[in-house]
N, C-alpha and C positions, 0 to 999 in steps of 0.2 A: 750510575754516576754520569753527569751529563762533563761536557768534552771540555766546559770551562771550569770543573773544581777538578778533574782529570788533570789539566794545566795547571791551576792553581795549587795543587797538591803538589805539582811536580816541582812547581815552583821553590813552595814551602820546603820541601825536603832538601831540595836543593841551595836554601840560603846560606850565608854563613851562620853563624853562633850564633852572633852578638845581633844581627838583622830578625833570625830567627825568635830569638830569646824577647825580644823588644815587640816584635808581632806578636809573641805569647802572653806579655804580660797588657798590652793590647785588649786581649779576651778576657783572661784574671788576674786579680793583681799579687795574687799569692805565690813569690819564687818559688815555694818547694813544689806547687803544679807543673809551674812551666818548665824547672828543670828535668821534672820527669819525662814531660811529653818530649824534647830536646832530647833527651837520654835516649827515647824509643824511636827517633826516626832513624832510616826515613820511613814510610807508611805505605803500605801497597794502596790500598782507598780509604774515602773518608770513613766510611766506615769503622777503620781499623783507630784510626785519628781519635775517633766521637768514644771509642770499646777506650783508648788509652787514658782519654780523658776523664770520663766516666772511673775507671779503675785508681788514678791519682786526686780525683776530687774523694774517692771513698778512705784513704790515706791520708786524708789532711787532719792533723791537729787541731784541737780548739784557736792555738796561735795561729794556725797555716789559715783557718778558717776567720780570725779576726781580721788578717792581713788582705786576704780575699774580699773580705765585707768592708775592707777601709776605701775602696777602688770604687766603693759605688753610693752616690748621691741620694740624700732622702727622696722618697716617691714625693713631687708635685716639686721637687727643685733641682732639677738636671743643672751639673755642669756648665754657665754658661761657655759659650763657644765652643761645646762637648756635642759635634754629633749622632752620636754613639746614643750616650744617655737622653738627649732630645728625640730620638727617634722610638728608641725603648718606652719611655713614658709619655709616648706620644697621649694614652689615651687620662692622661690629666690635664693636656695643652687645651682642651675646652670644657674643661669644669669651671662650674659656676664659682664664686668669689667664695660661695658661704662652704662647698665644697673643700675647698686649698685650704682656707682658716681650718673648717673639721680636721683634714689632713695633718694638716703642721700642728694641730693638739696632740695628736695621736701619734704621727712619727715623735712626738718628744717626751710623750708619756711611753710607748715603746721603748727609746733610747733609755729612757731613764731607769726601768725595768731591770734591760738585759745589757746593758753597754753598750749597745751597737747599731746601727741604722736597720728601720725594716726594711728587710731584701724583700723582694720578690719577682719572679720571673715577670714584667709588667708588659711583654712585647703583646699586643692582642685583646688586651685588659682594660676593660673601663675604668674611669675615675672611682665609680660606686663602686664596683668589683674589689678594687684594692681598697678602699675602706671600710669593705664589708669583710675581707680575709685582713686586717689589723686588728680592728675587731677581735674578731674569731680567736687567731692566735696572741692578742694579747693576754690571754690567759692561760697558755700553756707554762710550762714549766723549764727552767732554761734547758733542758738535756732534751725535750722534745720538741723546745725551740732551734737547736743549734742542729740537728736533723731535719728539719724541714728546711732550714737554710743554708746545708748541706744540697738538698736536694733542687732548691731553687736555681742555687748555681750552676747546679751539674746543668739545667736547662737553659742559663742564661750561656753558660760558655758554649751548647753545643748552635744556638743561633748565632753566637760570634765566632766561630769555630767554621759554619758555613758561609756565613761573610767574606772570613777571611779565605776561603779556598775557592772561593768567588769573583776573586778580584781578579783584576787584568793581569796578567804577568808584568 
């Protein structure tokens, strides 16, 4: 653990509630996570943080898991003025035009499917990459859909998870 998420952990443990709870829901947007992770501090290392997290995303509900997936913007439309989701989907900020159009058919044939936006851990990911995994799992089934986007998240929180125990005091 290097000496700035050492801090920033110390930090985190050390916030109040309601600071705490609001940087949690920061990472996901699903209350019943964050008041888990909240319940378990404070945390010896991040490690213990990522084991916590990890354990309350396997806990989530189909609902805990809608609420969660309501927090995050279709692939190729980040949040304006949303750092966070601009930086995550960085890699559809230079996809071609014909690209975005493909995209936005398929995030709304997706939606249309299973109710709910395609997740995917997008930090690292080309434009083509996540059109080739919508693709792919467009055709799964909603029960081994709602598992892999279980699992998306567990990955998308533990990068905002180290974000956050990264930050300045």
């Amino acid at each position: 653990m290097t000496s700035t998420s050492a801090s920033g952990l110390a930090r985190f443990n050390a916030s109040e509630e309601s600071a705490a709870l609001a940087e949690l829901h920061e990472v996901c947007a699903s209350t019943a996570w964050a008041r888990q992770l909240l319940a378990a501090r404070p945390f010896a290392t991040v490690e213990d943080l990522y084991a916590a997290s990890d354990a309350a995303m396997a806990e989530l509900t189909a609902d805990d898991l809608a609420e969660a997936m309501a927090g995050h913007p279709p692939i190729g439309r980040p949040k304006p003025g949303d750092p966070t989701s601009s930086r995550e989907q960085a890699g559809m900020a230079g996809a071609s035009e014909e690209l975005k159009a493909e995209m936005l058919e398929l995030n709304l044939a997706y939606q249309e499917k299973f109710g709910h936006v395609f997740l995917i851990c997008a930090t690292g990911r080309t434009g083509e990459q996540m059109r080739d995994a919508v693709k792919e799992r467009i055709g799964n089934s909603p029960e081994q859909e709602r598992e892999i986007v279980r699992t998306e998240l567990g990955k998308i929180n533990r990068i905002r998870l180290t974000r956050l125990v990264e930050q300045d005091a």
